[in-house]
SERO-4910 file (N, C-alpha, C, O; in steps of 0.05 Angstrom, whole numbers):
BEGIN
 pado doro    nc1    nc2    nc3   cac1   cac2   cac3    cc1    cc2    cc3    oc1    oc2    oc3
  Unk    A     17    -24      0      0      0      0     18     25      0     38     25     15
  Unk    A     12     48    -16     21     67    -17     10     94    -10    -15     92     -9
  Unk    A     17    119     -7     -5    135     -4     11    169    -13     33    177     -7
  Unk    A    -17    186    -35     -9    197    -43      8    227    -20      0    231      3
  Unk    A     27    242    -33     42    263    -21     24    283      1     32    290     24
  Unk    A     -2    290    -11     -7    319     -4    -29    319      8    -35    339     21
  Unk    A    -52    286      6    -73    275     16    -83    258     25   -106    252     32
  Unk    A    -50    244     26    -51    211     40    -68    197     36    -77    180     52
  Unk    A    -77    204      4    -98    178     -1    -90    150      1    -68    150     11
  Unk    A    -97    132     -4    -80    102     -2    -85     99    -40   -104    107    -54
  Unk    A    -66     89    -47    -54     76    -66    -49     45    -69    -25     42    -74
  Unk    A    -58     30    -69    -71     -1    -65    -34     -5    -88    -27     10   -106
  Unk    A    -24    -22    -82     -5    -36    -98    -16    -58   -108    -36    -70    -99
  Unk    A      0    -67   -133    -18    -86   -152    -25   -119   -145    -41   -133   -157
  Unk    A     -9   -126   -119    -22   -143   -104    -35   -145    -88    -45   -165    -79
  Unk    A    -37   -113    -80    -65   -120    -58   -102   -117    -62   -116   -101    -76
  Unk    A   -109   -139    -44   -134   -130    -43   -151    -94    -45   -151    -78    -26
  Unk    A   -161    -88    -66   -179    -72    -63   -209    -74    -42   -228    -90    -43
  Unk    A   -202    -52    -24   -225    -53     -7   -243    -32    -17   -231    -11    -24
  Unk    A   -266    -32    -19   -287     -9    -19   -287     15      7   -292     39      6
  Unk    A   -279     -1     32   -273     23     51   -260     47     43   -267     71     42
  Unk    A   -234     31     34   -211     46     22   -216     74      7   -209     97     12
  Unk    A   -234     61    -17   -247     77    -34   -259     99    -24   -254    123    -25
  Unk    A   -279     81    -11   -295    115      5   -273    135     21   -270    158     14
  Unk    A   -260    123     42   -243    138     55   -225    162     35   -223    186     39
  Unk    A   -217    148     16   -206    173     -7   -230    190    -12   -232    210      2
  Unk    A   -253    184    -34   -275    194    -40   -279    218    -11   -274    241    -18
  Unk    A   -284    217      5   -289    233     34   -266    256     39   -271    277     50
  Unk    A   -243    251     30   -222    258     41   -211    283     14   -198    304     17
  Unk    A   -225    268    -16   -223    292    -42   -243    312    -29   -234    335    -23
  Unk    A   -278    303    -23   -295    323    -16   -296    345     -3   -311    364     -9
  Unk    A   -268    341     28   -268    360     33   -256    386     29   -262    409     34
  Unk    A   -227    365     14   -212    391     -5   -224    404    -20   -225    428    -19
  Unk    A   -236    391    -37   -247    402    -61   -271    426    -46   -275    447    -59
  Unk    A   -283    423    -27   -306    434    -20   -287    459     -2   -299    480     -2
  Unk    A   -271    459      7   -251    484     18   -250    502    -16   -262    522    -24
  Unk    A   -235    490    -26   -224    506    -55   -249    524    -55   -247    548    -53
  Unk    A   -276    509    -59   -303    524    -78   -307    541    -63   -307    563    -74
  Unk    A   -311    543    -36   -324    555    -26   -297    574    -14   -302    586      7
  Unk    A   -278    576    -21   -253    597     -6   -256    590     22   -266    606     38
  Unk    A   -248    571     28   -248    566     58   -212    558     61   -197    562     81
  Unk    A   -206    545     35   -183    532     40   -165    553     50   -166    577     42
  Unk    A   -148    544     68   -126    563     73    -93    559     65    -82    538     72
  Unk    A    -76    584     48    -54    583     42    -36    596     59    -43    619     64
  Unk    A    -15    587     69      3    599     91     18    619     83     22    639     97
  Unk    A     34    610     48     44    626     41     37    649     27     52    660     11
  Unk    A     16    656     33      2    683     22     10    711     32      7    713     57
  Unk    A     17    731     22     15    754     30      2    764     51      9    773     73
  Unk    A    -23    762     38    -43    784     56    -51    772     80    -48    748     83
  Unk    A    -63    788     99    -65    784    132    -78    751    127    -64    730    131
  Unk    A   -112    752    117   -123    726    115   -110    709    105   -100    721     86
  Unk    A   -102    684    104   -102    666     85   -110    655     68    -96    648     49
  Unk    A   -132    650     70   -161    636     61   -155    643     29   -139    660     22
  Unk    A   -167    631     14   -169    638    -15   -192    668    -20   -185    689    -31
  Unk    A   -214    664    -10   -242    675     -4   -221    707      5   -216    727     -8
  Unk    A   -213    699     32   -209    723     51   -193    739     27   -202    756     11
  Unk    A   -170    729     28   -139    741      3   -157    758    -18   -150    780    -26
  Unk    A   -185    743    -28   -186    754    -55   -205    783    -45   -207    804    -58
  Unk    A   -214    779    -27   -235    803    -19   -215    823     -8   -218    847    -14
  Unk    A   -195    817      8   -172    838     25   -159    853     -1   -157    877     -1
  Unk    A   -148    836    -26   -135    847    -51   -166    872    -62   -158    895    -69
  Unk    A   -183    870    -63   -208    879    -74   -216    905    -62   -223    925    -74
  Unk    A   -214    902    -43   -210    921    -23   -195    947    -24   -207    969    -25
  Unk    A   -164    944    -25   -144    946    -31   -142    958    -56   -130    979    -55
  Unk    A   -151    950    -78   -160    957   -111   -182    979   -105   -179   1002   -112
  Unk    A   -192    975    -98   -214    999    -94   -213   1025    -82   -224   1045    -90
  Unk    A   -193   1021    -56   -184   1042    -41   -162   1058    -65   -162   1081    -74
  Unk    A   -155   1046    -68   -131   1063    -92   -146   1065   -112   -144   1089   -117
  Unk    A   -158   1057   -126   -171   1078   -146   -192   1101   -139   -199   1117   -156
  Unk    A   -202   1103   -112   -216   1123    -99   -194   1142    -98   -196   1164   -110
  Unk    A   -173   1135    -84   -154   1160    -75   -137   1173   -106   -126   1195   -108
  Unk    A   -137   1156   -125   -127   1160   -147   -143   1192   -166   -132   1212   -175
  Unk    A   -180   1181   -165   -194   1198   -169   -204   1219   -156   -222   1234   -166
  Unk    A   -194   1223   -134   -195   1245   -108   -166   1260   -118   -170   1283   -123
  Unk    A   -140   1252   -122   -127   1262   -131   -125   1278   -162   -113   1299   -169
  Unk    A   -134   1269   -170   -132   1277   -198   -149   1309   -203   -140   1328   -216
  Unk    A   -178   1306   -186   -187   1338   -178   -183   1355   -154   -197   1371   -142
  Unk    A   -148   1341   -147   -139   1363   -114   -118   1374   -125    -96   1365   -132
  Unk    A   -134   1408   -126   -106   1429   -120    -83   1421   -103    -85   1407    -83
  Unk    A    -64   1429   -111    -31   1428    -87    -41   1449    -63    -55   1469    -69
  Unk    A    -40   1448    -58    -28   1473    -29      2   1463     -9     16   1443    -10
  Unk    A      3   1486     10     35   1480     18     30   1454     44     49   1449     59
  Unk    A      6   1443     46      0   1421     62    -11   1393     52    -19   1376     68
  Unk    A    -11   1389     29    -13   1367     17    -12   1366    -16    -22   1386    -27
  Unk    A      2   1342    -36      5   1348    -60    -22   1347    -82    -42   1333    -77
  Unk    A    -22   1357    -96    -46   1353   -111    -42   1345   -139    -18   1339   -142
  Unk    A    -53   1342   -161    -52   1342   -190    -58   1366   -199    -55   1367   -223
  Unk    A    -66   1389   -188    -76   1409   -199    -59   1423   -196    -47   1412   -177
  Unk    A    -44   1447   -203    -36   1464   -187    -41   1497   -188    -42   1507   -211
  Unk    A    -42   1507   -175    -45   1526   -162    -54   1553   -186    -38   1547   -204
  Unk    A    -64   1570   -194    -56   1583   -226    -38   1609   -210    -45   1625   -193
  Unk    A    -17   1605   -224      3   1619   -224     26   1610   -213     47   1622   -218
  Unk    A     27   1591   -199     40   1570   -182     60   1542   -190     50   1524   -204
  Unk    A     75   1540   -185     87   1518   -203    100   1499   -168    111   1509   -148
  Unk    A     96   1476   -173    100   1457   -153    129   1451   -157    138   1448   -180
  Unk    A    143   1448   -139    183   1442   -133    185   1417   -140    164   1410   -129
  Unk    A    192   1401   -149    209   1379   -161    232   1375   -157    249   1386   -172
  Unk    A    240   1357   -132    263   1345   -128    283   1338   -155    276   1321   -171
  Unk    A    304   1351   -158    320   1352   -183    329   1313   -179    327   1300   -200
  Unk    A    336   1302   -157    354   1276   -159    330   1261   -160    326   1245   -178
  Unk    A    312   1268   -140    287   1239   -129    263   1238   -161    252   1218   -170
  Unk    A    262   1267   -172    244   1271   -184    216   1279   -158    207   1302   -161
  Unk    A    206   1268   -142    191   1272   -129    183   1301   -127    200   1318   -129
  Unk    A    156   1308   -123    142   1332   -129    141   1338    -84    133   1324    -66
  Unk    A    152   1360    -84    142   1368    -67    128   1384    -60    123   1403    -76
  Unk    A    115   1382    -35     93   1400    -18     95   1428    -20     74   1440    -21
  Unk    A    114   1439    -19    123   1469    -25    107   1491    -45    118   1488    -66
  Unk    A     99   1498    -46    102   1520    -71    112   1533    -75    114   1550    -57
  Unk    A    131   1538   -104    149   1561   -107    142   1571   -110    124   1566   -126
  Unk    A    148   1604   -101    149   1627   -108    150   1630   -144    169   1624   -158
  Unk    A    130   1640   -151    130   1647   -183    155   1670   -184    163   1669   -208
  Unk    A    169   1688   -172    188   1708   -180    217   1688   -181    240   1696   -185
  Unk    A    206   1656   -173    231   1645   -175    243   1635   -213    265   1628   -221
  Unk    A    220   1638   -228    212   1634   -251    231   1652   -276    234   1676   -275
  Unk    A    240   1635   -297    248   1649   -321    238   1648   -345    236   1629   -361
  Unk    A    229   1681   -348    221   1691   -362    225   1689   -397    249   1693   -401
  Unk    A    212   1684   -422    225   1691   -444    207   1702   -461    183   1695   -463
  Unk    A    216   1718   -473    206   1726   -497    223   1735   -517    247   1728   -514
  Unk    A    219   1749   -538    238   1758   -568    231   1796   -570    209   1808   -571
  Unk    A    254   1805   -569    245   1839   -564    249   1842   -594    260   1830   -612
  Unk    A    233   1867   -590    226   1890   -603    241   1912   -613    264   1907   -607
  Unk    A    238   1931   -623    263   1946   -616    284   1950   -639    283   1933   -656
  Unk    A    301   1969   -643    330   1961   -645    352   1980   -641    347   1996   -623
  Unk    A    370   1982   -651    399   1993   -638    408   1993   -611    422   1973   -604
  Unk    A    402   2010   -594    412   1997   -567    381   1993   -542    384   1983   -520
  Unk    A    358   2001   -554    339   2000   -536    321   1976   -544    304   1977   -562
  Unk    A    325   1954   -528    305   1927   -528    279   1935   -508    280   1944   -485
  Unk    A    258   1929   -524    233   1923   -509    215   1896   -515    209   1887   -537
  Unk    A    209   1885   -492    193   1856   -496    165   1857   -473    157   1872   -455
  Unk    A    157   1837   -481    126   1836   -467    127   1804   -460    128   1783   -473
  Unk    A    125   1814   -425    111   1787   -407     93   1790   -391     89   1807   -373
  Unk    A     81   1771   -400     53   1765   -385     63   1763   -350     80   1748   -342
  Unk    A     49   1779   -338     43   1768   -304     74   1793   -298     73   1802   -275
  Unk    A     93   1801   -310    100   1820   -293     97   1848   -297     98   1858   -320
  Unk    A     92   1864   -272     79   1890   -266    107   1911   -254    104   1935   -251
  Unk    A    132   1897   -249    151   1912   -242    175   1896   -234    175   1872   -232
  Unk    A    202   1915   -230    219   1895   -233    227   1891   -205    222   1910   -190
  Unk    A    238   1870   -195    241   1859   -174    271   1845   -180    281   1837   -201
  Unk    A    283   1845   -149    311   1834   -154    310   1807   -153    293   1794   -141
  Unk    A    331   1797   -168    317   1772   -184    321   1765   -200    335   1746   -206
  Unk    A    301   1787   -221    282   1778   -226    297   1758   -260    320   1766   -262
  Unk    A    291   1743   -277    319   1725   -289    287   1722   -317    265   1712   -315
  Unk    A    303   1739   -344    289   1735   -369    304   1731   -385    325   1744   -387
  Unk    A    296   1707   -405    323   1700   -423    303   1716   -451    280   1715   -458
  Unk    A    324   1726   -461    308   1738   -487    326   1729   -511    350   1725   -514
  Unk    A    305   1727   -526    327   1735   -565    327   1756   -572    308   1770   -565
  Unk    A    342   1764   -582    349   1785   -596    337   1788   -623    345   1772   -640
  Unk    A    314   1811   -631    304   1821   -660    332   1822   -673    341   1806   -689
  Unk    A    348   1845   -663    361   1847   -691    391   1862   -674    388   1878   -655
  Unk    A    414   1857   -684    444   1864   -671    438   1889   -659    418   1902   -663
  Unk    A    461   1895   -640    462   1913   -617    477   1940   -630    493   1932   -646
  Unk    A    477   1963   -630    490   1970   -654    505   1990   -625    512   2012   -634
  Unk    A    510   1989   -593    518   2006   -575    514   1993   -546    498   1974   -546
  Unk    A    526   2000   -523    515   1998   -498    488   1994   -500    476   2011   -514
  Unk    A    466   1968   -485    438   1970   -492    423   1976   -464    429   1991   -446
  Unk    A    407   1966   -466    384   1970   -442    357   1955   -452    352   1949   -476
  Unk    A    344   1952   -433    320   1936   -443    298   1946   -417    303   1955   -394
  Unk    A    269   1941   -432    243   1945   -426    224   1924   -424    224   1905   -440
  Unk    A    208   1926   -407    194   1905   -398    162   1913   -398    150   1922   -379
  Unk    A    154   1909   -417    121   1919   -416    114   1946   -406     96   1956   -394
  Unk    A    141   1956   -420    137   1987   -426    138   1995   -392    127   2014   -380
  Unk    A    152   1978   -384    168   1992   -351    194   2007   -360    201   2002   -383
  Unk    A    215   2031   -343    231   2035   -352    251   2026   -365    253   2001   -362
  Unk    A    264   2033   -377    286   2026   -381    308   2015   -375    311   2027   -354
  Unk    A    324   2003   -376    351   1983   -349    370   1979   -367    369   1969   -389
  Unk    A    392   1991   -355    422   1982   -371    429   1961   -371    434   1951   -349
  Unk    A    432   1944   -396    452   1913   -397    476   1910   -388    496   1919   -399
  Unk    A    476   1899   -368    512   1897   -354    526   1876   -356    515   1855   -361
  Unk    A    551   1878   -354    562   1855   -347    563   1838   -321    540   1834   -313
  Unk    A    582   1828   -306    586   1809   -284    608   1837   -268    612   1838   -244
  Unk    A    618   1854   -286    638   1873   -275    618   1894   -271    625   1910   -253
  Unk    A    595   1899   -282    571   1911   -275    574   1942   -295    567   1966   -294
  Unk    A    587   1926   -313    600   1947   -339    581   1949   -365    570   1927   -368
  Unk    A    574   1968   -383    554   1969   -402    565   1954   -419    589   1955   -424
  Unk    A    547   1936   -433    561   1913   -459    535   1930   -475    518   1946   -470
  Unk    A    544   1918   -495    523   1910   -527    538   1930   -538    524   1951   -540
  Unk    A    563   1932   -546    572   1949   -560    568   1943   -589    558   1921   -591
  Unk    A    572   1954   -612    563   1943   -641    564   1908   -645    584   1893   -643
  Unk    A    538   1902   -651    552   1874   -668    555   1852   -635    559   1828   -638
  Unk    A    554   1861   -612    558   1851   -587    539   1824   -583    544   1800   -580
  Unk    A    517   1838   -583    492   1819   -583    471   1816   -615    462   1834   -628
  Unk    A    469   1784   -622    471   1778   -641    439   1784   -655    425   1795   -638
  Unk    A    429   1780   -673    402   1772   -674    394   1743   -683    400   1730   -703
  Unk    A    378   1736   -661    373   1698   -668    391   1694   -642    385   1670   -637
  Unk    A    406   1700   -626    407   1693   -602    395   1697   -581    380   1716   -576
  Unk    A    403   1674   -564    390   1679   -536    398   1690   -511    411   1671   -502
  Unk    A    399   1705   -495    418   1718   -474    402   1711   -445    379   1708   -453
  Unk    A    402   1709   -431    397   1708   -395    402   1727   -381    426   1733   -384
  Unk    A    391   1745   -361    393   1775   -355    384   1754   -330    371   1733   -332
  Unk    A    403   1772   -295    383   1777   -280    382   1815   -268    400   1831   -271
  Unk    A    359   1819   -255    360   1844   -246    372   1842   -219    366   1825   -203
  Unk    A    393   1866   -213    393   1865   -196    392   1894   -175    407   1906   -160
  Unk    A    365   1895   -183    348   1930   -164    362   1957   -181    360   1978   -169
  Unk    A    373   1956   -202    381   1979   -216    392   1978   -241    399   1998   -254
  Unk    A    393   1944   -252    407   1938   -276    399   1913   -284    395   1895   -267
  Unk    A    396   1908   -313    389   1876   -313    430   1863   -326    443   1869   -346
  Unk    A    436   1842   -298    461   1828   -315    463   1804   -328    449   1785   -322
  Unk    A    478   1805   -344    482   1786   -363    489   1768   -350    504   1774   -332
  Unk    A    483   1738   -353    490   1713   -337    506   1688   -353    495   1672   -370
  Unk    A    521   1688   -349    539   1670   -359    551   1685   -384    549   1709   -390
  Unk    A    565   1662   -398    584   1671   -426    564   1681   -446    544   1667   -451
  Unk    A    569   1704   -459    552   1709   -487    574   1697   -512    567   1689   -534
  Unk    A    599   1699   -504    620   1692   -533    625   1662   -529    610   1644   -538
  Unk    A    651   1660   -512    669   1637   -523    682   1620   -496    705   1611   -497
  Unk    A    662   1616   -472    672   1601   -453    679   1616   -436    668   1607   -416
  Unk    A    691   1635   -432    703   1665   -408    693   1686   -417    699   1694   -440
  Unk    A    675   1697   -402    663   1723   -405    683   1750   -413    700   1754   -396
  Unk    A    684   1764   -428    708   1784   -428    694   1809   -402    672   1820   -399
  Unk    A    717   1810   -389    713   1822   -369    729   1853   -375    753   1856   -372
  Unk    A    712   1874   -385    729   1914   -386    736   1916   -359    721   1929   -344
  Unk    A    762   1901   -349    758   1912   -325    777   1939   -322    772   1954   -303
  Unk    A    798   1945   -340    804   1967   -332    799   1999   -340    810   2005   -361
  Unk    A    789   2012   -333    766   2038   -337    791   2064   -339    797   2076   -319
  Unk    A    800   2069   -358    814   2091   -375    814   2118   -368    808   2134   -386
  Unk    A    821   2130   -341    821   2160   -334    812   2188   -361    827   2192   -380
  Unk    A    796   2199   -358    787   2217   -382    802   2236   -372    808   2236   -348
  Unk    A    810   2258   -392    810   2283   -392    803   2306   -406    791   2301   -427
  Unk    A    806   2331   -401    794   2347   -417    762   2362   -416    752   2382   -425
  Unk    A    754   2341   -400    722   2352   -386    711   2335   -400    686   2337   -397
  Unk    A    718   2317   -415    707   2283   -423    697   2277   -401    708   2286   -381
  Unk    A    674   2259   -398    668   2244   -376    648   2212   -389    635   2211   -410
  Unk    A    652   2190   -370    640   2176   -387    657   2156   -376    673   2159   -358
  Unk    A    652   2129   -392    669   2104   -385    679   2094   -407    663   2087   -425
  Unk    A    717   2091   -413    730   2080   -439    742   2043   -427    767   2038   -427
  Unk    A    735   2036   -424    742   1997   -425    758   1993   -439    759   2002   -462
  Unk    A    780   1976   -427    799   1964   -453    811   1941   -435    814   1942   -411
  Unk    A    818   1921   -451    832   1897   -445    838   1875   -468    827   1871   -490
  Unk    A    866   1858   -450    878   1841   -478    860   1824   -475    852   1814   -454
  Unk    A    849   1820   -503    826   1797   -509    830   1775   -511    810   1762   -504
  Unk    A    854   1758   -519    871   1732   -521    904   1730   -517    915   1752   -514
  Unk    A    912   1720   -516    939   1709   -514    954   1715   -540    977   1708   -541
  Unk    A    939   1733   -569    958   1730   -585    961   1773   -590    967   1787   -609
  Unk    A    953   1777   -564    953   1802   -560    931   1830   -575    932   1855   -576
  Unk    A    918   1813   -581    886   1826   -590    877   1847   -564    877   1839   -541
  Unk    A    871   1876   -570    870   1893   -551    834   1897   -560    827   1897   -583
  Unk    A    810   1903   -531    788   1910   -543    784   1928   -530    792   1927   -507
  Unk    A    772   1952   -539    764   1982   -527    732   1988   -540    725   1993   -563
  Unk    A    722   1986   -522    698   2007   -512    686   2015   -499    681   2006   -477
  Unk    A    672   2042   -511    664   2068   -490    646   2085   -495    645   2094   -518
  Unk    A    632   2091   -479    608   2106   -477    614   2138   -456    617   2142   -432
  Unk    A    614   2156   -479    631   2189   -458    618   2204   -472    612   2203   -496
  Unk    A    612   2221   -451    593   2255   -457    616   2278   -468    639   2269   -463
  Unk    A    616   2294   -477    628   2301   -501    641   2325   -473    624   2336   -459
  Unk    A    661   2328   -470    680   2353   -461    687   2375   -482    673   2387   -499
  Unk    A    714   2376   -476    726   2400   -501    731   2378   -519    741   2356   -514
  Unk    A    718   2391   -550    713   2377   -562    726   2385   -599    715   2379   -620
  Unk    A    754   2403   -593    765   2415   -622    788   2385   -630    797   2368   -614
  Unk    A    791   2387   -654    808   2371   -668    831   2382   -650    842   2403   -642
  Unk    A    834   2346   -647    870   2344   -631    862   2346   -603    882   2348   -590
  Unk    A    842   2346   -587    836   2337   -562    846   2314   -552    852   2294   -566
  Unk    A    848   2316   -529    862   2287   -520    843   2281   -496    838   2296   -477
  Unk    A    831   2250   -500    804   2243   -488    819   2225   -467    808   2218   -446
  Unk    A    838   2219   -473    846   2200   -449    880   2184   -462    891   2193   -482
  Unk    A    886   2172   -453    916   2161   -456    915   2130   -448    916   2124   -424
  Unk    A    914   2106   -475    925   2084   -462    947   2082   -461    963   2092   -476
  Unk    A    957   2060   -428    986   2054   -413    997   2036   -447    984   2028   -467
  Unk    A   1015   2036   -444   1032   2018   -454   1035   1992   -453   1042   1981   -432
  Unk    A   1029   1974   -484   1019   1953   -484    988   1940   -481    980   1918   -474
  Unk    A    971   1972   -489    949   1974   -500    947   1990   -514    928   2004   -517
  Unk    A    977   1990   -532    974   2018   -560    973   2001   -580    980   1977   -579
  Unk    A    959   2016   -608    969   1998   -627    986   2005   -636    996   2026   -629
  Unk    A    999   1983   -660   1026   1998   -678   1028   2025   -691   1046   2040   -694
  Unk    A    999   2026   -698   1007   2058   -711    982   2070   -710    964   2060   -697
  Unk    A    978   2093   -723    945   2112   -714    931   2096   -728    934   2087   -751
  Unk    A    915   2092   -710    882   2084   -722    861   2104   -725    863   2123   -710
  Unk    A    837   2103   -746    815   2110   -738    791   2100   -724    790   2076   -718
  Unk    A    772   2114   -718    760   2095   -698    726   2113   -700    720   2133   -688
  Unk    A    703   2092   -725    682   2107   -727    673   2113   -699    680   2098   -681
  Unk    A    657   2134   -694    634   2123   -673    608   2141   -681    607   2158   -699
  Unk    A    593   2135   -667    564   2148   -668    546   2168   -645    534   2157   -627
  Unk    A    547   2194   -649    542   2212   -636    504   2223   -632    491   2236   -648
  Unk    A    494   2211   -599    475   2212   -602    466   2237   -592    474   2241   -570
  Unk    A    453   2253   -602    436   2281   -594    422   2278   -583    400   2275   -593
  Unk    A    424   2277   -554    392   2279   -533    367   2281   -536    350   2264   -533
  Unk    A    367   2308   -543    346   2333   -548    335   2324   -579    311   2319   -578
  Unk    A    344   2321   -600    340   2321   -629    333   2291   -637    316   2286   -654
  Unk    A    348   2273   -623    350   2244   -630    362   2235   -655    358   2213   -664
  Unk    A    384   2262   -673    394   2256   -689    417   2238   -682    421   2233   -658
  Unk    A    431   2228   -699    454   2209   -702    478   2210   -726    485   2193   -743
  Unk    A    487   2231   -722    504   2244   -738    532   2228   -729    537   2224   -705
  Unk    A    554   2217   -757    572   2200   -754    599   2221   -738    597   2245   -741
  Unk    A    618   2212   -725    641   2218   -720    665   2206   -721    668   2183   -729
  Unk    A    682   2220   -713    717   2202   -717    725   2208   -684    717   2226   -669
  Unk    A    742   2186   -680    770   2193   -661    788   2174   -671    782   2155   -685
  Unk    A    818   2181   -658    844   2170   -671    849   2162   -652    845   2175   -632
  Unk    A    862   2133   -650    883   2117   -627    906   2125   -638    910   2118   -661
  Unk    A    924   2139   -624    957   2142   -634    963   2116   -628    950   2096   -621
  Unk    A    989   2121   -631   1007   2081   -628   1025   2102   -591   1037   2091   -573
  Unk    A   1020   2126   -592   1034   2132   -563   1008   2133   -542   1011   2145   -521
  Unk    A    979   2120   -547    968   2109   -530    949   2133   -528    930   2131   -512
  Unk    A    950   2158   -543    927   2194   -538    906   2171   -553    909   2155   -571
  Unk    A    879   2180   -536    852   2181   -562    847   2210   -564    841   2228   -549
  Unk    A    853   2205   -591    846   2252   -598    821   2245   -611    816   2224   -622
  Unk    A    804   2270   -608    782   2278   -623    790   2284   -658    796   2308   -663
  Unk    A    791   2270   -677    787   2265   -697    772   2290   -722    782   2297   -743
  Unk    A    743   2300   -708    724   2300   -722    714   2329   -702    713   2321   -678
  Unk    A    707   2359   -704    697   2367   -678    667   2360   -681    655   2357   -702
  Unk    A    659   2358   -657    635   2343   -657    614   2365   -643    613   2366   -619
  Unk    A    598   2381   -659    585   2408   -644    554   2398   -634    534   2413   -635
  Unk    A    555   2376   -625    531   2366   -611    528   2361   -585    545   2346   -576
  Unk    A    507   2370   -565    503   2359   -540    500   2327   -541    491   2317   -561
  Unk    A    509   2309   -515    505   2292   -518    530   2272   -514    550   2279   -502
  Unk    A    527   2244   -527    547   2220   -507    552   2203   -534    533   2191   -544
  Unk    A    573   2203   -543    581   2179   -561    591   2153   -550    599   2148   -527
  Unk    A    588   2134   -573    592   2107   -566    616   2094   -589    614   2095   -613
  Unk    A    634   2084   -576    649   2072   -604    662   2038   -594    661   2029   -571
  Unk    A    673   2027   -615    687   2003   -605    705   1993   -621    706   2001   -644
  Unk    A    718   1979   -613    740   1970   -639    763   1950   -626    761   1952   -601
  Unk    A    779   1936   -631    790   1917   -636    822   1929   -653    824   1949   -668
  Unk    A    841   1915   -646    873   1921   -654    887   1907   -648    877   1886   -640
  Unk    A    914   1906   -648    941   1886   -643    955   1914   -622    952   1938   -625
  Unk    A    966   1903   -606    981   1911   -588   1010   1910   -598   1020   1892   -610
  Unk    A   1025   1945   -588   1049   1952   -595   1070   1939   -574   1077   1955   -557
  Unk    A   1078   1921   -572   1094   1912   -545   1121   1921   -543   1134   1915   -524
***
């Protein structure tokens, strides 16, 4: 006699008597398994969930399915607020997002934490652009714009016809000199309570920094920038100055030595009239002994802009 693994039925070997007891005793012993299975009574040990039971497991899983798709659809129409997350958020409001976890947090940021873009308007040195939702400028405050069309001077930019704001550098120096800022590029400004600055590189990996500011004379006033641009002794100068004594052969200022060029240069620039808003052309000369003379006399109120590029006299 043998008997099976899991139900200890008996298994009669081929010489033994078959008993009918036998029989029934198996027959009795399938009924009750089988009658656990139908009715989920049977119980599995290795089951997950609290019950065991087949019955219990499938109603506790059911349960379970249900609760989460309730809370799924309760979520889906809950605003965020700064006390619980929602699917909705907030209008005007943008929810924080863990940069590593991804995870959305509870927080709300501050919308002035936000960057701005649009494409200005405009051209030569005065940019104007239009954003929605701001009413004034705030320190901060960070708008990446494109550029309509090249910088043709020192610029400034406008914000939904708020004032005006000088483009600075990181030295907190006027850029967009001709040709500076491109058109079809993109730039990054932040404000900071009196200027919008330029953020990061606009050229070639190192920001060029004017850091040294050129003593005027003569009743010139104004700011002349110059510095070596590379290693193969490339000199860049420019400047934005209100017009002093202003006869041929004036001397506006003096670069040191080893920011001269080899020999006289000319040097266009563009003379803006306050009052008139004309733009009548002018000259000054770089000697190679470092004078910038007035060129051209220039009989206009008002502030010229020029720039230019040379090889250094070493």
């Amino acid at each position: 006699m043998k008997y099976t693994q899991n139900f200890n039925l008996k298994k009669p070997d081929g010489t033994d008597n078959v008993l009918i007891s036998d029989l029934n005793e198996n027959m009795d012993v399938l009924d009750v398994e089988v009658g656990e299975l139908k009715n989920g009574s049977a119980s599995i040990p290795d089951l997950e969930t609290e019950d065991k039971t087949l019955k219990g497991a499938i109603n506790e899983i059911g349960e379970k399915v249900t609760a989460n798709k309730q809370a799924l659809t309760e979520h889906s129409g809950q605003i965020a607020t700064t006390e619980k997350l929602g699917h909705i958020k907030p209008d005007g409001e943008t929810i924080l997002v863990d940069p590593d976890t991804g995870i959305a947090s509870a927080k709300v940021r501050d919308p002035k934490m936000n960057t701005y873009y649009a494409t200005t308007t405009g051209a030569g040195f005065s940019y104007a652009v239009t954003i929605e939702g701001i009413t004034e400028y705030y320190d901060g405050l960070t708008v990446a714009i494109k550029i309509g069309t090249d910088s043709v001077g020192n610029c400034r930019l406008s914000i939904n016809n708020l004032p005006f704001k000088n483009l600075l550098n990181t030295q907190q120096v006027d850029i967009g000199y001709k040709g500076f800022f491109k058109a079809g590029s993109i730039y990054t400004f932040r404000y900071n309570g009196t200027a919008f600055i330029l953020q990061g590189d606009a050229t070639s990996g190192t920001y060029r920094k004017w850091v040294y500011n050129l003593p005027l004379q003569n009743n010139w006033t104004g700011e002349i920038h110059y510095q070596k641009i590379n290693e193969h002794g490339v000199i860049g100068i420019v400047g934005r100055v209100s017009l002093g004594t202003n006869a041929v052969g004036t001397v506006i200022g003096t670069l040191p030595a080893g920011f001269r060029p080899f020999t006289n240069m000319a040097v266009n620039l563009l003379l803006y009239h306050e009052s008139t808003g004309t733009i009548p052309n002018g000259r000054l000369i770089i000697n190679s002994n470092g004078n910038i003379v007035v060129a051209q006399t220039l009989d206009k109120t008002g502030y010229v802009q020029f720039n230019t590029l040379f090889n250094a006299d070493y």
